[in-house]
PyMOL Python script that loads the backbone (N, CA, C, O; Angstrom):
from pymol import cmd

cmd.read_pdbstr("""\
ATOM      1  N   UNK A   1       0.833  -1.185   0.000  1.00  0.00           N
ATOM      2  CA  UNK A   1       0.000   0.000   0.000  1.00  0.00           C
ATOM      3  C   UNK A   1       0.873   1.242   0.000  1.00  0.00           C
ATOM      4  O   UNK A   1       1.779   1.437   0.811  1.00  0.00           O
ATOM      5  N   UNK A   2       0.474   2.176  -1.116  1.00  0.00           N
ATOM      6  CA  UNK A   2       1.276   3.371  -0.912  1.00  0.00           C
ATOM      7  C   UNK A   2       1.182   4.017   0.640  1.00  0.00           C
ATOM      8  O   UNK A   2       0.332   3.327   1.202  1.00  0.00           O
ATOM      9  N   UNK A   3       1.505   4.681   1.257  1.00  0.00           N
ATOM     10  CA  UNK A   3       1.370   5.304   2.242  1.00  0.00           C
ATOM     11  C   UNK A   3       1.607   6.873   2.148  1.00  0.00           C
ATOM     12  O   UNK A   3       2.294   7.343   1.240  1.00  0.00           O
ATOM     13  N   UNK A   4       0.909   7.803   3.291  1.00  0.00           N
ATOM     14  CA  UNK A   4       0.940   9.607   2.909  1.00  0.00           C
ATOM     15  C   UNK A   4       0.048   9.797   1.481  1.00  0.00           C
ATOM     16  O   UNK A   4       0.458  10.689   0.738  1.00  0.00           O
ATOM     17  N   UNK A   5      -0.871   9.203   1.136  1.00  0.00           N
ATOM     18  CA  UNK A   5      -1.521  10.003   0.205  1.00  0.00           C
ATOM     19  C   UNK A   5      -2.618  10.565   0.200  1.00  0.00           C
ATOM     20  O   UNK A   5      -3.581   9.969   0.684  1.00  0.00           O
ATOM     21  N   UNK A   6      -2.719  11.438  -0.169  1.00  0.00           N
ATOM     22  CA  UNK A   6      -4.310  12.281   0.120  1.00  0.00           C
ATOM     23  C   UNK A   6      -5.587  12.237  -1.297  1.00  0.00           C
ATOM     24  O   UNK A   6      -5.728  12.909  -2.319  1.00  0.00           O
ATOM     25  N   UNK A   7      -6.475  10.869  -0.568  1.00  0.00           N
ATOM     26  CA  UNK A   7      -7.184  10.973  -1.267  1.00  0.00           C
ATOM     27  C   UNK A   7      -9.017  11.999  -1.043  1.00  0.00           C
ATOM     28  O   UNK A   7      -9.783  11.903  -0.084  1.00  0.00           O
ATOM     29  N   UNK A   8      -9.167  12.774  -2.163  1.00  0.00           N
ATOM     30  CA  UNK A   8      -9.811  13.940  -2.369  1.00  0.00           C
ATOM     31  C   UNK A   8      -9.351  14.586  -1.688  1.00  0.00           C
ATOM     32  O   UNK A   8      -8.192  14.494  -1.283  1.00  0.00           O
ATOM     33  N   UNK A   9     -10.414  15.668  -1.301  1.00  0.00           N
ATOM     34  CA  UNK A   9     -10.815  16.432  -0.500  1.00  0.00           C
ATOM     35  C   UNK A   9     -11.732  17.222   0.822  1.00  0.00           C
ATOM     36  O   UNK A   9     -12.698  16.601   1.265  1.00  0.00           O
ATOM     37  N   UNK A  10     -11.494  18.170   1.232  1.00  0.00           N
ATOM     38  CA  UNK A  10     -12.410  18.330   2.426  1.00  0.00           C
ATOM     39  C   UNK A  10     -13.417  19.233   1.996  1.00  0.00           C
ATOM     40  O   UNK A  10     -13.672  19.488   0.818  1.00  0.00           O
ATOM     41  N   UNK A  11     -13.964  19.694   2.966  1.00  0.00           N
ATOM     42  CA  UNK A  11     -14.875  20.870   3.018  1.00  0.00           C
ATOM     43  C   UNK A  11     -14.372  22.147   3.450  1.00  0.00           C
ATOM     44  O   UNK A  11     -13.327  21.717   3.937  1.00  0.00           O
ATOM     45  N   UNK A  12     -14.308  23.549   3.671  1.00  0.00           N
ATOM     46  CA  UNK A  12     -13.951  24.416   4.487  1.00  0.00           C
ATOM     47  C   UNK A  12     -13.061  24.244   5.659  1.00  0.00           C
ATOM     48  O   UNK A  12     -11.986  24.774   5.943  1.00  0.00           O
ATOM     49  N   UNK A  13     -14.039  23.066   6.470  1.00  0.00           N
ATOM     50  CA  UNK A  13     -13.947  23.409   7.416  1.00  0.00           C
ATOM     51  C   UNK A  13     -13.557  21.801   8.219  1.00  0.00           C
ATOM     52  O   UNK A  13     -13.595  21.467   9.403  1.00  0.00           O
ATOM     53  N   UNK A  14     -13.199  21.083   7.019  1.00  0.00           N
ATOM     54  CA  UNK A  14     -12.563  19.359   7.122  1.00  0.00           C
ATOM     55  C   UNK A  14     -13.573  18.550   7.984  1.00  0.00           C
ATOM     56  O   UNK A  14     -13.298  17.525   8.607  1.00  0.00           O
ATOM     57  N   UNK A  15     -14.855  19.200   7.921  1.00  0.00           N
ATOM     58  CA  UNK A  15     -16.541  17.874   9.004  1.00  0.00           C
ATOM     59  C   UNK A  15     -16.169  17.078   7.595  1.00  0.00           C
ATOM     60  O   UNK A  15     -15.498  16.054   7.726  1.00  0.00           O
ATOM     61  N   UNK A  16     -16.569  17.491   6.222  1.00  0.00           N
ATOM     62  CA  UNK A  16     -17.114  16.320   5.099  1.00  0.00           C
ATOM     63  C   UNK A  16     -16.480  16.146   3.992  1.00  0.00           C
ATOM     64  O   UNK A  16     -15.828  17.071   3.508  1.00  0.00           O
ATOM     65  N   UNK A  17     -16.552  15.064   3.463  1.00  0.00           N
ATOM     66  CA  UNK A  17     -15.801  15.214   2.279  1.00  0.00           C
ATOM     67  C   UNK A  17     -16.133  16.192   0.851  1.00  0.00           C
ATOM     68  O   UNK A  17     -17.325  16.501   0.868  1.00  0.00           O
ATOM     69  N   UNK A  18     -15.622  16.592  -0.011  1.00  0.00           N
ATOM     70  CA  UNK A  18     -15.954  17.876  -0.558  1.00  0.00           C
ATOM     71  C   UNK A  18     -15.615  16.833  -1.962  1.00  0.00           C
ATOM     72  O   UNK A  18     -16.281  17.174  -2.940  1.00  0.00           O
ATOM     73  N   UNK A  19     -14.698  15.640  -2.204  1.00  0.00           N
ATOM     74  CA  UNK A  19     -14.887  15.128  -3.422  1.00  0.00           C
ATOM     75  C   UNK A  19     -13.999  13.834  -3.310  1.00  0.00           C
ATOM     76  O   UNK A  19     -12.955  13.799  -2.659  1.00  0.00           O
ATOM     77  N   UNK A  20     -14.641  12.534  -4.172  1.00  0.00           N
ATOM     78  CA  UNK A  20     -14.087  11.533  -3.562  1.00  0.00           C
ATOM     79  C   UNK A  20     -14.102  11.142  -2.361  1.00  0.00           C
ATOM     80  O   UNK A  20     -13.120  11.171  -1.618  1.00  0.00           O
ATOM     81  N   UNK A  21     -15.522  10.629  -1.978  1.00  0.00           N
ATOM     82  CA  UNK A  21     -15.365  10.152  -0.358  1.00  0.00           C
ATOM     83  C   UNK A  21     -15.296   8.716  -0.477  1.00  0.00           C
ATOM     84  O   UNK A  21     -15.588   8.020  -1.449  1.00  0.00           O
ATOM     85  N   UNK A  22     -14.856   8.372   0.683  1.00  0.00           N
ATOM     86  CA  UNK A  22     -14.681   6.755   0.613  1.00  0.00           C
ATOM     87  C   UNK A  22     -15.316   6.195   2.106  1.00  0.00           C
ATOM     88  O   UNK A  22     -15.572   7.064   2.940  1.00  0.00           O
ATOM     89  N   UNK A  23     -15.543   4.945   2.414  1.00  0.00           N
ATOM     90  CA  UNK A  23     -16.270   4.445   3.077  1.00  0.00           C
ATOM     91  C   UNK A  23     -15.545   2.948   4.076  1.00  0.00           C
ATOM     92  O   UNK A  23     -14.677   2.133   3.762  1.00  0.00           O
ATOM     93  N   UNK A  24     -16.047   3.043   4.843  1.00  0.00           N
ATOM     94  CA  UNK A  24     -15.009   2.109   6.190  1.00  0.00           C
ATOM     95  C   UNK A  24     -14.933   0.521   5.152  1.00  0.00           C
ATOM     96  O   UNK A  24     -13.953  -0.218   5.057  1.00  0.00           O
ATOM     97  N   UNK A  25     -16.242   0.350   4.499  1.00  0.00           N
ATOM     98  CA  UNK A  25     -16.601  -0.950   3.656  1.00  0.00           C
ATOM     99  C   UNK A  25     -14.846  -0.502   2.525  1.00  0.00           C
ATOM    100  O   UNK A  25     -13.895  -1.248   2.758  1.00  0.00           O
ATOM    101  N   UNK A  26     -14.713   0.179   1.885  1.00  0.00           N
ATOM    102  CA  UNK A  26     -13.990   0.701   0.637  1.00  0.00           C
ATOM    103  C   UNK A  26     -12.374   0.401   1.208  1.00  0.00           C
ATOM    104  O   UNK A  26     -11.512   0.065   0.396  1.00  0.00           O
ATOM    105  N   UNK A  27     -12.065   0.549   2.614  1.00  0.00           N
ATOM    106  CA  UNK A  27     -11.141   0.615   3.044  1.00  0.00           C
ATOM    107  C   UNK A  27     -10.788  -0.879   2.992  1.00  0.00           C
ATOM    108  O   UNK A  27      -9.894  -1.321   2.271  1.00  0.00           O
ATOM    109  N   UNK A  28     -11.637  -1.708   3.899  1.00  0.00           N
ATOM    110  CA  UNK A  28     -11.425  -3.007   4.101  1.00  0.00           C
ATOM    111  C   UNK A  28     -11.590  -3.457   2.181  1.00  0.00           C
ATOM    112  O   UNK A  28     -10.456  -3.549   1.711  1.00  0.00           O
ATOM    113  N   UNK A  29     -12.106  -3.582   1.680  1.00  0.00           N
ATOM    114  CA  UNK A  29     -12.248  -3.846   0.238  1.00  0.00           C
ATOM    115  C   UNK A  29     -10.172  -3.650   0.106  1.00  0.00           C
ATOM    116  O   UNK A  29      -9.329  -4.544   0.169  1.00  0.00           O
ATOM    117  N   UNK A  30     -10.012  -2.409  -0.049  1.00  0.00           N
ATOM    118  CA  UNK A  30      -8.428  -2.113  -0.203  1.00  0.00           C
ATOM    119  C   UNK A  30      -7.474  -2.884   0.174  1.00  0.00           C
ATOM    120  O   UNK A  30      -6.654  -3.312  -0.639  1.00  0.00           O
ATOM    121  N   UNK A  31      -7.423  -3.257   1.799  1.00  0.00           N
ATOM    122  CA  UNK A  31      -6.836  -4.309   2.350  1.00  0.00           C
ATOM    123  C   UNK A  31      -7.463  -5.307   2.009  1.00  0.00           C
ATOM    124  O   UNK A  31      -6.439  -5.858   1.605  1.00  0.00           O
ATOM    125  N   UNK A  32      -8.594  -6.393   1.709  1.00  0.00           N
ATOM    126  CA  UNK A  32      -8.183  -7.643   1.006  1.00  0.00           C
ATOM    127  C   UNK A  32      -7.673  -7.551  -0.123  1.00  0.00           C
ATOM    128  O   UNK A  32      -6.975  -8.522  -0.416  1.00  0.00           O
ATOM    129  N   UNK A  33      -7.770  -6.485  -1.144  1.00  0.00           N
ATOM    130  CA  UNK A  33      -7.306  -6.695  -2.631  1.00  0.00           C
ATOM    131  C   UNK A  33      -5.403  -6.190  -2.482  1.00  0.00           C
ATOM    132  O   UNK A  33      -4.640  -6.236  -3.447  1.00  0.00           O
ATOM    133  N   UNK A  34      -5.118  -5.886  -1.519  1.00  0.00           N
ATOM    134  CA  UNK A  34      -3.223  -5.318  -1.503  1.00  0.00           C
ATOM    135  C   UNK A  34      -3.247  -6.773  -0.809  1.00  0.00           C
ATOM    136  O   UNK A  34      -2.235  -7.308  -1.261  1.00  0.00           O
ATOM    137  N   UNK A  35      -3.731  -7.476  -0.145  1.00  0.00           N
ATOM    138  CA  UNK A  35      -3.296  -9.193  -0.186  1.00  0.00           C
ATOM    139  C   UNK A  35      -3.894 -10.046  -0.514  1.00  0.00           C
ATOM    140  O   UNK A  35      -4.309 -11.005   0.138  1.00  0.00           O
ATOM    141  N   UNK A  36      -4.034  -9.738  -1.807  1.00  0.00           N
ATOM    142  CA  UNK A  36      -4.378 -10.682  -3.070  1.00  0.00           C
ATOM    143  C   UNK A  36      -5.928 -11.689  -3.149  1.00  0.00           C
ATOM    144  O   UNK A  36      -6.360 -12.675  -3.746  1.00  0.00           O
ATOM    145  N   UNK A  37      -6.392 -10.630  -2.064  1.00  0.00           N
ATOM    146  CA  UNK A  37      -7.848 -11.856  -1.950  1.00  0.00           C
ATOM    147  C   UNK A  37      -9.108 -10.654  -2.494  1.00  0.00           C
ATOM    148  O   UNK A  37      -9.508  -9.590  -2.022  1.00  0.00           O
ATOM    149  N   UNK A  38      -9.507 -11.577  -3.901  1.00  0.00           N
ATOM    150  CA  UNK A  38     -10.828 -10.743  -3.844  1.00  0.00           C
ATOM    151  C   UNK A  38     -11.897 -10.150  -3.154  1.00  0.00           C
ATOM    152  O   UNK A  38     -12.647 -10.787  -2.414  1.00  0.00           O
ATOM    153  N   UNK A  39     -11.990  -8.911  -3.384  1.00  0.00           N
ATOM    154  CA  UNK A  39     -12.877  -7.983  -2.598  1.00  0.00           C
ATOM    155  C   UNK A  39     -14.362  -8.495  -2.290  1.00  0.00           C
ATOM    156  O   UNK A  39     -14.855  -8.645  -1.172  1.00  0.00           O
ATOM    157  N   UNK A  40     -15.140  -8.798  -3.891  1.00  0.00           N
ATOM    158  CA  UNK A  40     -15.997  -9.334  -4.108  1.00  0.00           C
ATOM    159  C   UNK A  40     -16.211 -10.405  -4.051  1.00  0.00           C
ATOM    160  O   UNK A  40     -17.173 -10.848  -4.678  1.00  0.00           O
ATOM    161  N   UNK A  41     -15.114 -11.548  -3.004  1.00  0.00           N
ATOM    162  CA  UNK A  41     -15.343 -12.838  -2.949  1.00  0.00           C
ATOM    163  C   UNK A  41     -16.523 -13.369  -2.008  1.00  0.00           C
ATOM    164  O   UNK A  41     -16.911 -12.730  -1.030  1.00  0.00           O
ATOM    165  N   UNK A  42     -17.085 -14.666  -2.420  1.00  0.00           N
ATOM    166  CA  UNK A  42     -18.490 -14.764  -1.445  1.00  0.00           C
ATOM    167  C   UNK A  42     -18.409 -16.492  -0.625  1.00  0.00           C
ATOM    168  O   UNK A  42     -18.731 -17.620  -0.996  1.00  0.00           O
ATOM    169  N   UNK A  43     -18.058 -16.159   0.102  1.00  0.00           N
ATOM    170  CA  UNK A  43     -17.617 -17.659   1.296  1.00  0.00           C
ATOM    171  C   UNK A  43     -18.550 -17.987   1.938  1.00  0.00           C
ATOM    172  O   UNK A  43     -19.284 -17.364   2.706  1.00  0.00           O
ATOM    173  N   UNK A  44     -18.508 -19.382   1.490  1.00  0.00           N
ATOM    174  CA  UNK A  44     -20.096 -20.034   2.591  1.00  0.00           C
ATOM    175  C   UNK A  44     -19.369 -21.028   3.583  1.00  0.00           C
ATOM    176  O   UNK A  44     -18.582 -21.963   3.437  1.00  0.00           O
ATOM    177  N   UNK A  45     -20.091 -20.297   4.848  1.00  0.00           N
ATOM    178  CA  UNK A  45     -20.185 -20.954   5.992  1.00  0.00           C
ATOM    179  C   UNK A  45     -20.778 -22.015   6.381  1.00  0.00           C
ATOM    180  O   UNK A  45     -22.004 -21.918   6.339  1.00  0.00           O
ATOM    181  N   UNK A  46     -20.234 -23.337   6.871  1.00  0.00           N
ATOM    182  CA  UNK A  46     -21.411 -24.159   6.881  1.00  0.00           C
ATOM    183  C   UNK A  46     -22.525 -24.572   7.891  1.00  0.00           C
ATOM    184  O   UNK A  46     -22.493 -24.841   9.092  1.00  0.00           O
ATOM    185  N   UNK A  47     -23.808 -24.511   6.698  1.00  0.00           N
ATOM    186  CA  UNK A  47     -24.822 -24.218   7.529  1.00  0.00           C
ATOM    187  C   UNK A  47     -25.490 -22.833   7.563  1.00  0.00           C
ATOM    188  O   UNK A  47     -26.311 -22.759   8.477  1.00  0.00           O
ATOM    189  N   UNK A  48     -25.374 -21.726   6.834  1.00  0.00           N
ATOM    190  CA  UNK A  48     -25.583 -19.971   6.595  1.00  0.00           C
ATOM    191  C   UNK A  48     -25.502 -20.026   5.371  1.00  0.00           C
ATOM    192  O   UNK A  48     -24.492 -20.230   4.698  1.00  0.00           O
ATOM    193  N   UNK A  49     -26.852 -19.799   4.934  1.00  0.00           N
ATOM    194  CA  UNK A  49     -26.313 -18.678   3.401  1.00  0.00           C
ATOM    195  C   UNK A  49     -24.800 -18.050   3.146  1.00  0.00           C
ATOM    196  O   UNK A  49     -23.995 -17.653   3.989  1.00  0.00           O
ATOM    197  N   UNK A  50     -24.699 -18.087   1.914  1.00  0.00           N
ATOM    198  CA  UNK A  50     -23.318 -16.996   1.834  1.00  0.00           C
ATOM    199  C   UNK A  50     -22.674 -15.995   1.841  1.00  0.00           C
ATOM    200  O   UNK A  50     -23.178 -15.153   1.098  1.00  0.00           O
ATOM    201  N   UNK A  51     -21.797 -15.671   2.322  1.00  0.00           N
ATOM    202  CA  UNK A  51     -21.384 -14.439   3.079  1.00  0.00           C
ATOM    203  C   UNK A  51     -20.916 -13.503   2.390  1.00  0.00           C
ATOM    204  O   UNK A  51     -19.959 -13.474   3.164  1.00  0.00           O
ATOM    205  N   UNK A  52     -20.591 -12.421   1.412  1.00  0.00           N
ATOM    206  CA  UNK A  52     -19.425 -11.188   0.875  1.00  0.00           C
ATOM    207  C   UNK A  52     -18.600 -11.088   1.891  1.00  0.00           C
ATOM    208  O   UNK A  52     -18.715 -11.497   3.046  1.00  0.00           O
ATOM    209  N   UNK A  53     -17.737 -10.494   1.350  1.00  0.00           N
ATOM    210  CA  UNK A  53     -16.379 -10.206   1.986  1.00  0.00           C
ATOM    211  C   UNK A  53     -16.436  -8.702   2.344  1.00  0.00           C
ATOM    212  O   UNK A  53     -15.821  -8.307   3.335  1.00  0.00           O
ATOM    213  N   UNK A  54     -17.129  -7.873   1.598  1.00  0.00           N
ATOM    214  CA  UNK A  54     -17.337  -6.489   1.747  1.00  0.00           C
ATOM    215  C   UNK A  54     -18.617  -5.848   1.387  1.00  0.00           C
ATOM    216  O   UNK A  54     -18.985  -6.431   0.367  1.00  0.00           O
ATOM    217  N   UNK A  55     -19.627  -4.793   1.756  1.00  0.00           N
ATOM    218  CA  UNK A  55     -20.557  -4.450   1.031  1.00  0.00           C
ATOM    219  C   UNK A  55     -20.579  -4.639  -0.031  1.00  0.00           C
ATOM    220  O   UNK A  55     -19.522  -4.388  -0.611  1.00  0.00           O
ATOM    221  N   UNK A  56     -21.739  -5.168  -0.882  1.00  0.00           N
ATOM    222  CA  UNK A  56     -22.273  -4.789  -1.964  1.00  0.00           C
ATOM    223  C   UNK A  56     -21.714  -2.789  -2.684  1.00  0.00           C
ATOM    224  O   UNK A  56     -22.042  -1.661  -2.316  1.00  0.00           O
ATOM    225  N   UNK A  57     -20.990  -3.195  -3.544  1.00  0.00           N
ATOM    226  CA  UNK A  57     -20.338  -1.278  -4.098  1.00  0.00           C
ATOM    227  C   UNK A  57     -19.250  -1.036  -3.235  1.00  0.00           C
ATOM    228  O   UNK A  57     -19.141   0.134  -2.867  1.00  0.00           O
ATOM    229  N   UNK A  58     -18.452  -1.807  -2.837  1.00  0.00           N
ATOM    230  CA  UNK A  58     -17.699  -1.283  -1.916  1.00  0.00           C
ATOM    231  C   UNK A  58     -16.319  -1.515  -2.793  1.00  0.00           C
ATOM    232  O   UNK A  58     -16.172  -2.627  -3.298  1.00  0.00           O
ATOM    233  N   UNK A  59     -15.674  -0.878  -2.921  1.00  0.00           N
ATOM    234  CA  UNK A  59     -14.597  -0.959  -4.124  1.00  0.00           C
ATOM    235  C   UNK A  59     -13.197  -0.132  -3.394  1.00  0.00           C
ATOM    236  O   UNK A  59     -13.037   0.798  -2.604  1.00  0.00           O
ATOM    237  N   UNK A  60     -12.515  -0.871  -4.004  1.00  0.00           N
ATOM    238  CA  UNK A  60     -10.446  -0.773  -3.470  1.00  0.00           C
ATOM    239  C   UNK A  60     -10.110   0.805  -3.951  1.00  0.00           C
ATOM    240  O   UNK A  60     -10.367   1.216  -5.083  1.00  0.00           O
ATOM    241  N   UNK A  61      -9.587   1.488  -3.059  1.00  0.00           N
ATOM    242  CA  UNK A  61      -9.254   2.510  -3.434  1.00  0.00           C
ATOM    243  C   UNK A  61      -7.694   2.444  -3.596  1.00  0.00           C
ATOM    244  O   UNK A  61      -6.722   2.192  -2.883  1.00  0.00           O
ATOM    245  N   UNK A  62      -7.985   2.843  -5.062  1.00  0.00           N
ATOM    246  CA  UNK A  62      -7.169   2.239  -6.237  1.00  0.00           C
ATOM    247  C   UNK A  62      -5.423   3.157  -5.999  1.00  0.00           C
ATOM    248  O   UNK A  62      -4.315   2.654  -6.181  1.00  0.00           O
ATOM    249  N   UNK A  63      -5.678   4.303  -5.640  1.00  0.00           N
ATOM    250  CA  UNK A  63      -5.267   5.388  -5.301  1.00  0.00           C
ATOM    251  C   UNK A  63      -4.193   5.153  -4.795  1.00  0.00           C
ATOM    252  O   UNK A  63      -3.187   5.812  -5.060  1.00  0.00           O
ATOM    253  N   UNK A  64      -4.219   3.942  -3.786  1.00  0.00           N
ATOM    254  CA  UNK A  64      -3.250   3.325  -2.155  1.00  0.00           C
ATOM    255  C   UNK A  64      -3.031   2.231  -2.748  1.00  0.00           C
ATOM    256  O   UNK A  64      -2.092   1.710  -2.146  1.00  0.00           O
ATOM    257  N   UNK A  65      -3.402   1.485  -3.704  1.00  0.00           N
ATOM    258  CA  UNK A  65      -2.769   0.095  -4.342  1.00  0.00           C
ATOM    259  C   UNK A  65      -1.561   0.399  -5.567  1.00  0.00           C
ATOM    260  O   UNK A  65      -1.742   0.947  -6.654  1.00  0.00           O
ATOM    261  N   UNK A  66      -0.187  -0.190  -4.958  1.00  0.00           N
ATOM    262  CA  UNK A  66       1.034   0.374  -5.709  1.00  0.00           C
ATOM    263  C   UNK A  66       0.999  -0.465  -6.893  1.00  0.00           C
ATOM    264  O   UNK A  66       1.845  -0.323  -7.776  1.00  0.00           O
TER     265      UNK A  66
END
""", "prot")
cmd.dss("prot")
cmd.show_as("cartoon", "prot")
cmd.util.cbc("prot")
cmd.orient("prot")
C-alpha cells in the first residue's frame, strides 16, 4: 500500500468530504485486494447462506494500491 496520500478532499472546514469520499466498507475492500484476496469474494459458511467479503459497491481505493 502506498502510504501519505491524500485521497480527495475536504470541506472548508474538514466535518465532510468535498470530493471523492470513501467508506469504512472501501477501506477493508483495499486491504483484502493489496493481499491478493478478492474484494468481491463470497464464502459459505457451513450451515448460513453466503457471506461477501465487503458491502455490496464497496470498491479498493485504487489510489493506495502500488
Amino acid at each position: 500500500l502506498k502510504r501519505g496520500e491524500v485521497i480527495g478532499s475536504s470541506d472548508a472546514t474538514g466535518a465532510y468530504p468535498k470530493d471523492r469520499p470513501v467508506t469504512p466498507a472501501d477501506l477493508v475492500a483495499t486491504l483484502y485486494a493489496a493481499f491478493g484476496i478478492d474484494p468481491n469474494l463470497t464464502v459459505q459458511v457451513p450451515g448460513s447462506e453466503p457471506i461477501r467479503l465487503v458491502d455490496r459497491g464497496a470498491a479498493p481505493i485504487r489510489e493506495l494500491l502500488a
